[in-house]
N, C-alpha and C positions, 0 to 999 in steps of 0.2 A: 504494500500500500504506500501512498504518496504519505513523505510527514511536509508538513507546513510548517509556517514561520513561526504559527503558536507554540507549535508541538517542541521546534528546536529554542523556543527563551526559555519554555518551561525548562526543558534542560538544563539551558547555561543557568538558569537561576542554581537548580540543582546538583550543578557542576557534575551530569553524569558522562560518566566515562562509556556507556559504550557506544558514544560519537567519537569516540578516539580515535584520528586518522581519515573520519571522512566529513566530517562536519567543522567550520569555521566560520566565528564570527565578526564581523568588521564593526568599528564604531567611527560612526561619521563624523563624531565632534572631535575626535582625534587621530584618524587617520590610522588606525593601528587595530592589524588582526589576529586574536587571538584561537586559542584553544577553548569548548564549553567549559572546559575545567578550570579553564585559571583562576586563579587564587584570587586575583583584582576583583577592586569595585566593581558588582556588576551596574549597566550601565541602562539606561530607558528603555522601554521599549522603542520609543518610537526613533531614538538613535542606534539602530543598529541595522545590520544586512548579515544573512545569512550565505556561505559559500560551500561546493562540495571538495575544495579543495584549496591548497595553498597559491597554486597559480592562479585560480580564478582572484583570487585576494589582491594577489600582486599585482596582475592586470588590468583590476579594479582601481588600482591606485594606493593601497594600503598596506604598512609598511609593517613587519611580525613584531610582535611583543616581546619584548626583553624580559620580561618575566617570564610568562608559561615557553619563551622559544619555541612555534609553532613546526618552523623548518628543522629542528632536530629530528630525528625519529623514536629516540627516546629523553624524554629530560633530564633522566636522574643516571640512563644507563652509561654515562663517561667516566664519572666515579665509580661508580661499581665493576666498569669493566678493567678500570684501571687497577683498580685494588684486588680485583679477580686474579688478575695477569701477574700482581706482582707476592700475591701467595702462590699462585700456582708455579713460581717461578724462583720461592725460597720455601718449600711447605713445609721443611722445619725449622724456622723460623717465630719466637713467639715474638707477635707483634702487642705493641701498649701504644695508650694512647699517644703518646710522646712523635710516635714514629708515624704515625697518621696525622697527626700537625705536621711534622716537616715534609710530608708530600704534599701541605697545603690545601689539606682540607680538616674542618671541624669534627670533632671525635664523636659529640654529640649527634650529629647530623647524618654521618656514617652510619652509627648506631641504626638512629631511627630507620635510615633507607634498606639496610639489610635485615632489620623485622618485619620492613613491610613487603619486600622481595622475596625475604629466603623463610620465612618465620623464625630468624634466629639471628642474632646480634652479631657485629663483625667478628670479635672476639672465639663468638662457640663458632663461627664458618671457618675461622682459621684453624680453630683446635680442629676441629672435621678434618682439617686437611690433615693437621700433620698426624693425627690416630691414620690417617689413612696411607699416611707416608710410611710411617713406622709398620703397619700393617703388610704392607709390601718389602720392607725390608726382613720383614719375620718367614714372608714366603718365598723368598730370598736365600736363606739359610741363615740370615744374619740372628746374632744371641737377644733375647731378652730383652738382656741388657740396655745394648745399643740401639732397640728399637725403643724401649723407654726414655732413653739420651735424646735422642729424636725428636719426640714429641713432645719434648718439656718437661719431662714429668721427674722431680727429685724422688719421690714415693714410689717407691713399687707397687704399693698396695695401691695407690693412689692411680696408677698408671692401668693396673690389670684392673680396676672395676670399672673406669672410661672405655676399656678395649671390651671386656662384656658386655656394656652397654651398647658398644656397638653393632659389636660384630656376634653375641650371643656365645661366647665361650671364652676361655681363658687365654694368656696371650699364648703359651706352650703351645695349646694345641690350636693355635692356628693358622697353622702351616700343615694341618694334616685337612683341615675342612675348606672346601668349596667355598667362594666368597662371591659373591652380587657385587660388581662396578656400580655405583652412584655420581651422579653428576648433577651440575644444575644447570640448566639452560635456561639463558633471556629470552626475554619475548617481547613487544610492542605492548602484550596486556599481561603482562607478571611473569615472574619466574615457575620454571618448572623442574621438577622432579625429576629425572629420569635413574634406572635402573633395567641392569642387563648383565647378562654373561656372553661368552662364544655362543650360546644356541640362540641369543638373539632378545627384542626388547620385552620387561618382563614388566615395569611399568612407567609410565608417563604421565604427569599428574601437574594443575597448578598446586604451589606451595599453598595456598589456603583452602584448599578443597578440604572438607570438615572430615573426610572420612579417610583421608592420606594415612594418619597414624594406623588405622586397624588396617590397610590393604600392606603397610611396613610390615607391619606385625603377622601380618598372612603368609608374608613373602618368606618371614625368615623362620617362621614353621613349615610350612611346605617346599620348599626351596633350597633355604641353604643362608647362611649367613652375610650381612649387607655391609661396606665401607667406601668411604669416599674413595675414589682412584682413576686411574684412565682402563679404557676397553675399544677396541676399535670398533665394537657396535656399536659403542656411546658416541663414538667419535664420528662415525656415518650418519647416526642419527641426528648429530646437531645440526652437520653439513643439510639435512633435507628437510632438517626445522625451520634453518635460515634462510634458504631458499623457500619454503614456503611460505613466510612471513613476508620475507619480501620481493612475494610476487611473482617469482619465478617459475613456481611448479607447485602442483598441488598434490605430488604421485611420490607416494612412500616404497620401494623395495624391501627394507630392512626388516628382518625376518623378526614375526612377533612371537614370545610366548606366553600366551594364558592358560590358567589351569581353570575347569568351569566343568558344565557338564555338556552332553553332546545338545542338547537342546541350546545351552548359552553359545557354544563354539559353532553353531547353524547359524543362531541372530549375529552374532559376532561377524562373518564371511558375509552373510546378507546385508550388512553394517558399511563393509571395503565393497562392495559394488555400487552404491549410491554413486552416482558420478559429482562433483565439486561442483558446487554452483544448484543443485538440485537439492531435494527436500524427499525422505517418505511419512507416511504416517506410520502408529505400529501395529493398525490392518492390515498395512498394504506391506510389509514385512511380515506380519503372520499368515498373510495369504502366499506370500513367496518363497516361504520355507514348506509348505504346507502346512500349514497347521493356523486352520482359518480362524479357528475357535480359540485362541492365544495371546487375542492383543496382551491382556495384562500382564502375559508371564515374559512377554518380549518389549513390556515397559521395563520390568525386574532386570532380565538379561541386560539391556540398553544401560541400564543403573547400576549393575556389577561389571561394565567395560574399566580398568583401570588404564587402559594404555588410551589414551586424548588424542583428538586429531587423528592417528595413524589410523584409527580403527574408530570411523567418525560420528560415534553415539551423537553430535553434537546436531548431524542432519535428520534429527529424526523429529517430527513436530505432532503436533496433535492433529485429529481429525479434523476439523472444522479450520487449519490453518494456521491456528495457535501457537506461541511456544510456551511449551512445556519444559516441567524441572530439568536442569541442566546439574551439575553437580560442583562445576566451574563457573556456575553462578549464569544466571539470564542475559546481564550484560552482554556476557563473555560470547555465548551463543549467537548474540546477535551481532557482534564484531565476526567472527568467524563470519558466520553465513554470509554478511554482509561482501566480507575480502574476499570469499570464493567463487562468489557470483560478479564481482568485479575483475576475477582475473580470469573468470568464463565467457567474459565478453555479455551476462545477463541481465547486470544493472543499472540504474537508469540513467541518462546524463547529469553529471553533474549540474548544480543549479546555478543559474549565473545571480548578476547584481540583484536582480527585483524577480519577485511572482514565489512560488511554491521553491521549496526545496527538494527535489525530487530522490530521496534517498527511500531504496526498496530494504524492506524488512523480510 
């Protein structure tokens, strides 16, 4: 459906996000385009113009906001990626705040953006890393020891009950058990979870999906034990996240593994045939698996997919057209859908200076 100029103030009043990326606001009395979200004064109605894009803004005559940075792709993700790259780049290193001021950013501010990305403070992302460093030097063949030296830790005791919490066993034994690669991947709308071995991705989650901890906890009773680290499935996987985000490709290779039953792993394959830019309802999924009499057990199915996007629970809507519970939150659905149908070639023209805003839901 067409949203209109109402539809998009109510937004920017409510500074929702998921106009993120295709919605943009001008303000007439000062020449200057923002994001719905920014943090500024919001501004009259009757001073403002609505745009489907950043060009259209420029075009317009209107120059980005220095505040929300319109033309970034992400505002917050330069710090974070910078600070990413430079744990990932000393990961036994214990960082204080001291050393995050002489990179020239507030410690405070860090803080906050890594609870809101990752659901965990700069401090415990770093300790992730380096249990995960030390973790690898244990399977390795390296001592104890030295993998406790590693990871900060003066306390033994101190060291092996962070490595159980991790990884679900003591540090000795583990270099004899199987470990799940974890990683975190950016995104335009939040950080995600990922997790996998050599047979492929096992899940895929936004960090605040309310049900992340128990599908953890799934993995490492059923599976096998979880640590921060590299995996070249983790590493394929980013590659086709980032390309999907921006723009490029909407077509995952990278072999999934879910455990479910044969009725979940039917809706699941029926889930990868949806094509991008398309919608089903879960009729017309229970009628394509056969099993016509099923909507509700292949709403269930739909709602136990842990792996996001690859396997696109996200395209599936309700009868009547609607969207329905997402697990990644409603916004988030309607970003997706939104991007897929735009790089399908199915979504509307962008809107220019005056009249409706023609963004398809």
């Amino acid at each position: 459906m067409l949203t209109d100029d109402d539809t998009l103030f109510a937004a920017l009043i409510a500074r929702d996000p998921s106009y993120e990326g295709f919605a943009y606001v001008g303000v007439m009395t000062t020449g200057i385009f923002c994001r719905l979200t920014c943090p500024a004064r919001k501004p009259k109605r009757s001073n403002v113009v609505f745009f489907g894009s950043c060009r259209d803004a420029q075009e317009a005559g209107f120059r980005p906001c220095l505040r929300c940075r319109p033309l970034d792709r992400r505002p917050t993700s330069g710090a974070l990626e910078a600070l990413r790259e430079r744990i990932r780049a000393e990961p036994e290193r214990r960082w204080s705040s001291g050393d995050v001021r002489a990179l020239g950013y507030d410690p405070s501010t860090v803080r906050r953006a890594f609870q809101r990305e990752y659901g965990v403070t700069f401090a415990q992302y770093a300790r992730s890393q380096r249990l995960g460093f030390a973790v690898g030097r244990l399977q390795q063949g390296g001592s104890v020891m030295d993998a406790q030296l590693d990871a900060g830790y003066e306390s033994g005791s101190g060291f092996r009950e962070a490595i159980t919490k991790l990884v679900g066993d003591a540090p000795a034994r583990a270099t004899v058990r199987p470990i799940l690669a974890a990683q975190w991947l950016d995104t335009p709308i939040g950080a995600m979870l990922a997790i996998g071995d050599d047979r492929g991705v096992h899940l895929l989650e936004f960090a605040d999906r309310t049900a992340l901890p128990g599908e953890i906890a799934r993995l490492r009773t059923r599976v096998g034990a979880i640590c921060f680290g590299e995996s070249p499935i983790l590493e394929k996987l980013s590659s086709q996240v980032a390309h999907y985000f921006s723009g490029r490709s909407a077509s995952f290779d990278v072999p999934v593994v879910q455990r479910g039953s044969a009725f979940e792993a039917n809706v699941w394959e029926a889930l990868r045939r949806i094509p991008p830019g398309g919608t089903r309802s879960y009729g017309e999924i229970a009628r394509l698996i056969g099993r016509p009499d099923a909507p509700r057990a292949v709403a269930r199915a739909n709602g136990a997919n842990q792996v996001a996007i690859v396997v696109p629970c996200h395209r599936v809507i309700g009868a009547d057209g609607s969207l329905t519970g997402y697990g990644g939150k409603l916004w988030r659905k309607k970003w997706l859908l939104e991007h897929e149908r735009r790089m399908a070639g199915h979504a509307m023209t962008p809107p220019r200076r005056s009249g409706q805003a023609e963004l398809a839901f």
